[in-house]
C-alpha positions as CSV (number, residue, x, y, z in Angstrom):
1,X,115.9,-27.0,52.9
2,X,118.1,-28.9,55.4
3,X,120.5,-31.5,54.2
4,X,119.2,-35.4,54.3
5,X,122.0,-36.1,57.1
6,X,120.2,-33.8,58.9
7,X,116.4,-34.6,58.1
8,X,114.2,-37.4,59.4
9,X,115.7,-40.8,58.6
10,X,114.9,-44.0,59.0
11,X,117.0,-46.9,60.8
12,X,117.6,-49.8,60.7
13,X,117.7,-51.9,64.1
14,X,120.3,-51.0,66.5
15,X,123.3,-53.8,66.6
16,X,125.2,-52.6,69.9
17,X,124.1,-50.9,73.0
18,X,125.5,-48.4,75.6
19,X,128.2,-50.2,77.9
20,X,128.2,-49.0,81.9
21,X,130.1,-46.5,82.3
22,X,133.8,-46.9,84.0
23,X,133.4,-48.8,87.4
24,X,136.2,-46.2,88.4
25,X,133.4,-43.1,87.6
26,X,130.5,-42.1,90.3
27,X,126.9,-42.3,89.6
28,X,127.0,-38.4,89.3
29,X,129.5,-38.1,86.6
30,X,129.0,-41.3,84.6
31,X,126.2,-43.0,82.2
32,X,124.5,-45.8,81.7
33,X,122.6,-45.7,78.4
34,X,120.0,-47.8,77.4
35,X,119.2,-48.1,73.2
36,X,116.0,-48.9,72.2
37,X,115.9,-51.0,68.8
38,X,113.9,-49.3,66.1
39,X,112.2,-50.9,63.5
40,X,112.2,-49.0,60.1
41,X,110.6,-49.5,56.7
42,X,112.9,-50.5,53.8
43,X,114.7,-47.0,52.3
44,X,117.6,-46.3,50.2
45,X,119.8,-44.6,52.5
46,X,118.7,-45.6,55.9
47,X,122.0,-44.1,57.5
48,X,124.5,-46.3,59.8
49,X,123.5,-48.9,62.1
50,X,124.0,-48.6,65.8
51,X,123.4,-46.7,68.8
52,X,120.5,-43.2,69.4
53,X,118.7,-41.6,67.0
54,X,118.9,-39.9,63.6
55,X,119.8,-36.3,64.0
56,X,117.4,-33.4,63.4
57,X,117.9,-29.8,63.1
58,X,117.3,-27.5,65.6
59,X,113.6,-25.9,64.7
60,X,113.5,-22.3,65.6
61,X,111.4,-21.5,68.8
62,X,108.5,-18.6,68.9
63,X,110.9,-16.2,70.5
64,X,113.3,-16.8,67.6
65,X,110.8,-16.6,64.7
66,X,109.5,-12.9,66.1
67,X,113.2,-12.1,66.0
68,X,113.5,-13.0,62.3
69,X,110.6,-11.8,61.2
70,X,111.4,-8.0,62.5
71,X,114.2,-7.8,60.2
72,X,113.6,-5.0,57.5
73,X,114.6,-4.8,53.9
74,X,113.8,-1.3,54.3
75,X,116.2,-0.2,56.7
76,X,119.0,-2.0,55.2
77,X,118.5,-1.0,52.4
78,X,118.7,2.5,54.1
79,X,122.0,1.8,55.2
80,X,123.7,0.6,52.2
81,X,122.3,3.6,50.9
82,X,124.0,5.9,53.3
83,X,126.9,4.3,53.4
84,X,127.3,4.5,49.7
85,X,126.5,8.4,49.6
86,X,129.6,9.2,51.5
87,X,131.5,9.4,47.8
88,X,134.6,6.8,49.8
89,X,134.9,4.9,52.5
90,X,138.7,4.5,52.0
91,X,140.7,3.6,55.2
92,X,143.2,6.4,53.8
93,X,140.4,8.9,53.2
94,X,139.4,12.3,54.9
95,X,138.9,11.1,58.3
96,X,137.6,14.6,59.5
97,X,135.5,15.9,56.7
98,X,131.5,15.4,57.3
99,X,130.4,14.9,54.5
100,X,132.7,12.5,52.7
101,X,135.4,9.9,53.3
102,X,135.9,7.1,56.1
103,X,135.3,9.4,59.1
104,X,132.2,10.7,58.2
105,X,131.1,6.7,57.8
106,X,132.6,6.2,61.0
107,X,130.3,8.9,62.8
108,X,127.5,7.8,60.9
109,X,127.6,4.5,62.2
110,X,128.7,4.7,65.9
111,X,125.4,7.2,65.8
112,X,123.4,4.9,64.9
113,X,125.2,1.9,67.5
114,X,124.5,4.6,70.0
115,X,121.1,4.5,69.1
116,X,120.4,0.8,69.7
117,X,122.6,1.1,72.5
118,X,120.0,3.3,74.4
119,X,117.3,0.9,74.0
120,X,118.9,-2.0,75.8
121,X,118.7,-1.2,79.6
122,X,122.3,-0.7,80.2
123,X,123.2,-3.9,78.2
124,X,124.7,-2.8,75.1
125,X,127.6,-0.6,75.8
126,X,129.2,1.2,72.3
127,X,133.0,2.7,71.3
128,X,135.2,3.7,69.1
129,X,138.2,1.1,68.9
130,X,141.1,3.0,67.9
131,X,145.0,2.7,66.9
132,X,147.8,4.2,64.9
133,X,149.0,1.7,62.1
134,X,152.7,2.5,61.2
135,X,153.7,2.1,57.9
136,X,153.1,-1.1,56.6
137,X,151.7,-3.3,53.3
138,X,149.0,-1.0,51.9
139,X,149.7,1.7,54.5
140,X,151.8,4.4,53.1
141,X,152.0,6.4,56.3
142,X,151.1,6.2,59.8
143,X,147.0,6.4,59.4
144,X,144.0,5.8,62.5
145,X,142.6,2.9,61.9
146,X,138.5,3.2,64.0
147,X,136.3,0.3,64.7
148,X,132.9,0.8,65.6
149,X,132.1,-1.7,68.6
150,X,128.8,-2.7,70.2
151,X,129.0,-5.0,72.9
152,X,125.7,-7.0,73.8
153,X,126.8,-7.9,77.6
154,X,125.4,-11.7,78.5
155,X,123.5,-12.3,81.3
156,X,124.6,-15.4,82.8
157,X,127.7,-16.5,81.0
158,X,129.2,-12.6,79.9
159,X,132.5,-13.9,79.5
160,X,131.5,-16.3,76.5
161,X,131.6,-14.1,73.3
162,X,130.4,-14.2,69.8
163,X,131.4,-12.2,67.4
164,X,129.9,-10.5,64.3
165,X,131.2,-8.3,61.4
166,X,130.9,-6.3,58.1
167,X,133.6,-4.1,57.2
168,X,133.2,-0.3,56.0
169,X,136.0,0.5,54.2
170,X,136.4,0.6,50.6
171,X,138.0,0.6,47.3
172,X,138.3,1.3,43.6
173,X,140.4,-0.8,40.9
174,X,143.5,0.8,42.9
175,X,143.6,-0.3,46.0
176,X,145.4,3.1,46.8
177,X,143.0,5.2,45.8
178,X,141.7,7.5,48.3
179,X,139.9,10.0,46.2
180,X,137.8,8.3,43.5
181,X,134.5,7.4,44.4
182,X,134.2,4.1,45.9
183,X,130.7,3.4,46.9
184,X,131.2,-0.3,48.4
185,X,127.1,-0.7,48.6
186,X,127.9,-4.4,47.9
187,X,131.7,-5.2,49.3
188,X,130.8,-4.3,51.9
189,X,128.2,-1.7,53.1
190,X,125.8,-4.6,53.0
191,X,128.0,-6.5,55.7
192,X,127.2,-3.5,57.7
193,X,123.7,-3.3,57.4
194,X,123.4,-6.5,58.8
195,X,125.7,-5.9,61.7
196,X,123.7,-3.0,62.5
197,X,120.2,-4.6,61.8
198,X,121.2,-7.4,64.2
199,X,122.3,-4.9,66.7
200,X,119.3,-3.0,66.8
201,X,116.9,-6.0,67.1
202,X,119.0,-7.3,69.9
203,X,119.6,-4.8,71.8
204,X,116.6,-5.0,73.0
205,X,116.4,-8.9,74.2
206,X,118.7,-10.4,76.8
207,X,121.1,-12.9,75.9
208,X,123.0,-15.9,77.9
209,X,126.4,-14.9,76.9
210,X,127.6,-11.7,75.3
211,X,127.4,-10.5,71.4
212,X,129.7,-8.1,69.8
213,X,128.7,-6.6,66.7
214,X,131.7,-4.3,65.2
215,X,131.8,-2.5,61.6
216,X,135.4,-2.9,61.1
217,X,138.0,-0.5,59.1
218,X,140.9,-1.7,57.3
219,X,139.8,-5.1,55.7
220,X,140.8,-3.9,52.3
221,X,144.2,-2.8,53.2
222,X,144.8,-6.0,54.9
223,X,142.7,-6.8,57.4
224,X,143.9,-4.3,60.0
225,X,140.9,-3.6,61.7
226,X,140.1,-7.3,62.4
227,X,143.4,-8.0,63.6
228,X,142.9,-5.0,66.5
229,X,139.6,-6.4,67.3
230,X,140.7,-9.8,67.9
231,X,143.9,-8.7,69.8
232,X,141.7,-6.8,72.2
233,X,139.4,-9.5,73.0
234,X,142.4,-11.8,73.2
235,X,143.9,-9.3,75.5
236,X,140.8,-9.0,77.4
237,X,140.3,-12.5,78.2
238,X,137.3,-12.8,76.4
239,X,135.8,-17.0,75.3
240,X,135.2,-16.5,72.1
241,X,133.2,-19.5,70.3
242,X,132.2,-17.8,66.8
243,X,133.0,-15.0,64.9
244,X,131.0,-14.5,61.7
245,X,132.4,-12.1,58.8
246,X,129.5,-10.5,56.7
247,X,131.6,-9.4,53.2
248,X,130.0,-9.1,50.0
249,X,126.5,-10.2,51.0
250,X,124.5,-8.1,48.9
251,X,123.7,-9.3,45.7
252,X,122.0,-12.7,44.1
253,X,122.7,-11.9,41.1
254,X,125.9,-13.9,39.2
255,X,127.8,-11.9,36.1
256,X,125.9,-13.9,34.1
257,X,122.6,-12.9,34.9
258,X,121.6,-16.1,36.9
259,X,119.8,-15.4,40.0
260,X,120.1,-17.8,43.2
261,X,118.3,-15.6,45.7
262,X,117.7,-17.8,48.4
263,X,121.5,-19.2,49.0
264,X,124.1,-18.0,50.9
265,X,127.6,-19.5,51.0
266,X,129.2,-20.2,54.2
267,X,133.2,-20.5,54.2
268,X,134.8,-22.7,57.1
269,X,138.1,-24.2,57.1
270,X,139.1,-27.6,57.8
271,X,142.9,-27.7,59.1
272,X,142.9,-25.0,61.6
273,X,144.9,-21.9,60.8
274,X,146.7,-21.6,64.1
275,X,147.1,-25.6,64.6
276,X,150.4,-26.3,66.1
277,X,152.9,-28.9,65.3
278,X,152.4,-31.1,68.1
279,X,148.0,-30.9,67.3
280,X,148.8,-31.6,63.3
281,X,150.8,-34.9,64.7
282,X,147.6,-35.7,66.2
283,X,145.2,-35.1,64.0
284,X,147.6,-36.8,61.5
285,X,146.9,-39.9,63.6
286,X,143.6,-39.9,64.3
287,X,141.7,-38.0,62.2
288,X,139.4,-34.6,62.0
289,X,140.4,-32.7,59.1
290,X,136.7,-32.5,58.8
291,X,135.8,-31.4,62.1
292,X,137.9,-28.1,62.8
293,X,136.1,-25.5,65.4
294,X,135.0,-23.6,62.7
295,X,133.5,-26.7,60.8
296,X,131.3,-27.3,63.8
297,X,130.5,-23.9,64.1
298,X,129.3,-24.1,60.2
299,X,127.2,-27.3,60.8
300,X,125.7,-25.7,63.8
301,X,124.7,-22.7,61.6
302,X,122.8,-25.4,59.1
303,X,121.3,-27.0,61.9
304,X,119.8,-23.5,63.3
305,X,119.5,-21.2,60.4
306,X,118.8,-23.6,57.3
307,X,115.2,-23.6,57.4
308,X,112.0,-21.6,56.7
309,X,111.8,-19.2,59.4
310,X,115.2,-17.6,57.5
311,X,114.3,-18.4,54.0
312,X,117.6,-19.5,53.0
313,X,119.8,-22.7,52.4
314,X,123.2,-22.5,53.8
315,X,125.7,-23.8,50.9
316,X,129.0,-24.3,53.2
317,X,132.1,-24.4,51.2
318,X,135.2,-26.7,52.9
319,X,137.7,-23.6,52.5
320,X,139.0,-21.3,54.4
321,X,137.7,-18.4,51.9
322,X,137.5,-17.9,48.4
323,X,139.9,-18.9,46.3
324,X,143.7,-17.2,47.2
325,X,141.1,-14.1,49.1
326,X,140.1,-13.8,52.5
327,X,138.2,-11.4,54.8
328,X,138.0,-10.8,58.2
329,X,137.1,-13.9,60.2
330,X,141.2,-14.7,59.1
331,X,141.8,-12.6,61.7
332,X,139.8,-14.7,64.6
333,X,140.9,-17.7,63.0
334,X,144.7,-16.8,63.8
335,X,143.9,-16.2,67.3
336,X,142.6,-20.2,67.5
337,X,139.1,-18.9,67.3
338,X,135.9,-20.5,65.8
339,X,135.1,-18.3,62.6
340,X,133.4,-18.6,59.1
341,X,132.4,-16.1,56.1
342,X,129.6,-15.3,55.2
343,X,129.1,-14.6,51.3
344,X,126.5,-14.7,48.4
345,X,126.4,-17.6,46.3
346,X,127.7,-15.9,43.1
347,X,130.1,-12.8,42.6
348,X,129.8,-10.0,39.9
349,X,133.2,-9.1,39.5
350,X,131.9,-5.9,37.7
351,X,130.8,-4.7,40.8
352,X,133.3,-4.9,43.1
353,X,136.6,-3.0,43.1
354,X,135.9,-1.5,40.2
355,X,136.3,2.6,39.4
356,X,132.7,3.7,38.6
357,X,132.8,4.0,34.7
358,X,130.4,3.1,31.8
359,X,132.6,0.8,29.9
360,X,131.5,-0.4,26.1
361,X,127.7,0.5,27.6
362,X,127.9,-1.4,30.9
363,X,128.2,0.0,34.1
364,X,130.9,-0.7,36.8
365,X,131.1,-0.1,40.2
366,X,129.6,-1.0,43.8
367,X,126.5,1.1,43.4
368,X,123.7,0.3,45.3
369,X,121.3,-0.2,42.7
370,X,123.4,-3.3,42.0
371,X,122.4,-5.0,45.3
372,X,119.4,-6.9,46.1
373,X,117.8,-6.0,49.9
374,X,115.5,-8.7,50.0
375,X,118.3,-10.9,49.8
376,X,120.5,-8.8,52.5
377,X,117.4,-9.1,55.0
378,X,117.5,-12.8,54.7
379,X,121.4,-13.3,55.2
380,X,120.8,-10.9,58.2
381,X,118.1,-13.7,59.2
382,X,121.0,-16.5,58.5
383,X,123.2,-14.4,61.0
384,X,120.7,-13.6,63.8
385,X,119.4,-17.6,63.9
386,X,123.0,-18.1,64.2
387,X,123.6,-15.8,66.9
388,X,120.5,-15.9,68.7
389,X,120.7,-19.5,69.3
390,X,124.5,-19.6,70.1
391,X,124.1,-16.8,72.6
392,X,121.1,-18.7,74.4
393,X,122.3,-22.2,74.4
394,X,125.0,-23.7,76.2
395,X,128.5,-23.0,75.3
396,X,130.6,-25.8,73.6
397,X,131.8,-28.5,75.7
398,X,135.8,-27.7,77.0
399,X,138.2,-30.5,77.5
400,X,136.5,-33.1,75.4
401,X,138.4,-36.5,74.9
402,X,138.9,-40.1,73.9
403,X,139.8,-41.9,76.3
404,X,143.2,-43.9,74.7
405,X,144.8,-45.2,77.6
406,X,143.4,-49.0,77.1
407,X,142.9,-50.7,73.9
408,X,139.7,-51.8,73.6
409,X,137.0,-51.5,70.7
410,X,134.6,-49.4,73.2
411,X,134.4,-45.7,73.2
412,X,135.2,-43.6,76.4
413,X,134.5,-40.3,76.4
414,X,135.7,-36.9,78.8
415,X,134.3,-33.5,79.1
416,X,133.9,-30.4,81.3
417,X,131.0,-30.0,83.0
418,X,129.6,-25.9,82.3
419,X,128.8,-23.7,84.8
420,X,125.3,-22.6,82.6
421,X,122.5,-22.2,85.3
422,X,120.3,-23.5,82.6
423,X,122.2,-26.7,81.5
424,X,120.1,-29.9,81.2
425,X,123.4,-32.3,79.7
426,X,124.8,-33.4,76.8
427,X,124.5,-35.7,73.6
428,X,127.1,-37.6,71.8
429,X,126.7,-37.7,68.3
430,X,128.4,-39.5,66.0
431,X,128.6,-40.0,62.3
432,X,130.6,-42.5,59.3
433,X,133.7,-41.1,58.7
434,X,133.2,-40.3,55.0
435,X,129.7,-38.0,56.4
436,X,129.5,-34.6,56.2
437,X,127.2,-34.3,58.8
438,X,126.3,-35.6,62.3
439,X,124.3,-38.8,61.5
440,X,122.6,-40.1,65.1
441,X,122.2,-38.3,68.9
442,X,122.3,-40.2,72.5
443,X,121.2,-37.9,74.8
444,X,123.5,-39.2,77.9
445,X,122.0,-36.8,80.8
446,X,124.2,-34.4,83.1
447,X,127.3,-36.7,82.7
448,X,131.2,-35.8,82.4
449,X,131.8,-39.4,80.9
450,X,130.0,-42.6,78.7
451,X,131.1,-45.1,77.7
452,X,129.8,-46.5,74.2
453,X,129.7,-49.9,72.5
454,X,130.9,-48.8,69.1
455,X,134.6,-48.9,67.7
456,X,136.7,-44.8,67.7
457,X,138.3,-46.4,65.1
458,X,135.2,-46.5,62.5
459,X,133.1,-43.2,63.1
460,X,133.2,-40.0,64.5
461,X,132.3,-38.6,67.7
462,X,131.1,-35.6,69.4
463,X,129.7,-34.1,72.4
464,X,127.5,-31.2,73.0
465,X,125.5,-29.4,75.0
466,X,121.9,-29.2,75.6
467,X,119.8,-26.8,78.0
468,X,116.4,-26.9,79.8
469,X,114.5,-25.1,76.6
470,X,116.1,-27.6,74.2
471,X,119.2,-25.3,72.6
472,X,122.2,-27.6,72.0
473,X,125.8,-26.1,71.6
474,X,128.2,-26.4,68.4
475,X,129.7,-29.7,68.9
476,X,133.1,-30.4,70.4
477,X,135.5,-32.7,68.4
478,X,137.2,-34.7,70.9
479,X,141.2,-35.4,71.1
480,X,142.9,-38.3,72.2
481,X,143.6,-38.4,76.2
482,X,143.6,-40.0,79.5
């Protein structure tokens, strides 16, 4: 189910080869590159001509597949279950009754955090993430806003984060109010249930670098919760290289009746929401409206979680989110942060923000028997091949450039070197400018520069990681430097 720029294609034999690398650059740090040509059949689309090989995805290992196959409808479908039965999850509901309203949720789930926390050896570490919202948009008086945190602490590289999310707040028709049932099985209990699937099956297995999965309050009011989680990790100094919201994954089932059961959409922007003036100049220049952070972090998701150990295709959609709507991954993406949604491929309207009614003999409302579990376990598969595989590769290559400071139809690229104990080097990949995708790899060794017979001013390059088991990073887009 992977995309044909992805797949096995054939070429065509190479026209240029690898150039030495810099006279000025060691032996250690620079690479010399030799391209064997490859004779290929005749084909319709045999992709560009020129230097490595086509791109593949990245097949999911043994250790991964047991991962994925642990997921269970049956618990998730447990949890949207619960979550519904707590009559509202309204951020301005009873925060101290048992039984009903947003605190009772919130108790409910940093329970079961708790939980999963106690399997993981001292890894996972859970809390209650707390502030005071004054008055504001959708906040009629000064009202606790909680999220429920679990942080999956990374063995060898702690301080690189990924991120995770479902919020578990709801709503009704009025988004002020607090008393009407508002069971939110689909928007967005079934965000949650894959945030806390994830966390229990991970707790459990040691990761590279750390994973925080957080049921967040507030998303409905404006995205409050969010916000306070991303300041904090801001705050604390944390590298964060994805951030996945989970919102409204719980149905494949369109208003129409049309089922598409096996599709998830994935919602990345292109022009970075915190770009600066200076960085839109550049890009202006040279290119890369295309390849944002967040885009790479979409096409890694294809590459890891698009197959049949998940189930699923991976439809990614070139906006930031939904038409005039977001959800909570805004929130990362203001901080300069790598983020995407995560949604199902078609919305019934008459189950989301809705008052629960019978109108004209059809039912509205966010009830549970409106979502589809099956489905919700293999989105959960779609996040966790996405995490898994971020959290166990190398991180994305830092500093990456284009060397401009000669002209010169060659390509010169910089990186930094990572500090992963595991790290084997790095491929450049490159692709035609009008490609979606990443087209052909050249593995170039443990390297911080190459230099590559084939015109920056034609394609598009990019670097990324690779370790000893074979896990690549996301890709880095290079910039124009010295």
């Amino acid at each position: 189910m992977g995309s044909d720029d992805t797949g096995e294609r054939p070429t065509r034999p190479t026209r240029r080869t690898f150039l030495s690398a810099s006279a000025a650059v060691t032996a250690a740090t620079a690479a010399t590159v030799a391209v064997p040509s490859l004779a290929a059949p005749a084909a319709a689309d045999p992709g560009p001509a020129g230097p490595g090989r086509p791109a593949h995805p990245q097949r999911p290992d043994r250790e991964l597949r047991d991962l994925l196959r642990q997921v269970d409808p049956r618990r998730i479908e447990a949890i949207v279950r619960r979550l519904a039965a707590f009559g509202t999850r309204h951020t301005l509901s009873s925060q101290d009754d048992p039984e009903r309203g947003i605190g009772a949720a919130r108790d409910w789930i940093h329970a079961r955090m708790q939980e999963y926390a106690a399997t993981s050896g001292g890894r996972m570490t859970v809390e209650l993430q707390s502030y005071v919202q004054q008055p504001a948009s959708r906040i009629p008086t000064a009202t606790r806003i909680t999220n429920v945190v679990a942080t999956l602490r990374g063995e060898t590289s702690p301080n690189r984060t990924y991120v995770v999310t479902g919020h578990y707040d709801s709503r009704v028709t009025d988004v002020m109010d607090a008393v009407s049932d508002a069971p939110g099985a689909d928007d967005d209990a079934s965000g949650v249930a894959v945030v806390l699937e994830l966390a229990r099956l991970l707790a459990t297995r040691p990761t590279a670098a750390t994973i925080v999965f957080a049921a967040v309050a507030a998303e409905e009011q404006g995205l409050y919760g969010s916000a306070y989680l991303a300041a904090q990790l801001k705050a604390a100094g944390a590298d964060v290289q994805g951030m996945f919201s989970d919102d409204i994954v719980g149905s494949s089932t369109a208003d129409d009746g049309a089922r598409d059961p096996y599709t998830v959409r994935l919602f990345a922007e292109g022009v970075p929401t915190a770009e600066t003036p200076a960085e839109a100049t550049t890009r202006q220049s040279v290119g890369g409206e295309n390849d944002s952070p967040s885009r790479q972090l979409a096409r890694f998701v294809r590459d890891v979680a698009d197959n049949d150990a998940t189930g699923m295709r991976v439809r990614v959609i070139y906006r930031r989110d939904r038409y005039l709507r977001g959800s909570d991954h805004i929130s990362f993406l203001r901080e300069g942060w790598p983020a995407a949604r995560f949604t199902e491929p078609n919305e019934d309207f008459a189950h989301q923000h809705q008052d629960v009614r019978v109108q004209d003999g059809k039912q509205f409302g966010d009830l549970p028997e409106f979502c589809d579990f099956a489905y919700i376990a293999r989105v959960a598969r779609v996040n966790g091949a996405a995490l898994w595989s971020l959290a166990q590769a190398p991180g994305t290559p830092k500093g990456a450039i284009i060397v401009t400071t000669d002209l010169t139809n060659n390509t010169t690229l910089r990186w930094q070197r990572g500090d992963e104990p595991d790290l084997a080097g790095y491929e450049v990949v490159w692709r035609e400018t009008t490609a979606a995708e990443w087209q052909r790899v050249i593995g170039v060794g443990d390297v911080t520069e190459v230099s590559i017979d084939l015109s920056k001013d034609n394609v598009f390059f990019g670097i990324r990681a690779i370790n000893r088991a074979g896990l690549r990073s996301p890709v880095a887009f290079p910039r124009p430097g010295a």
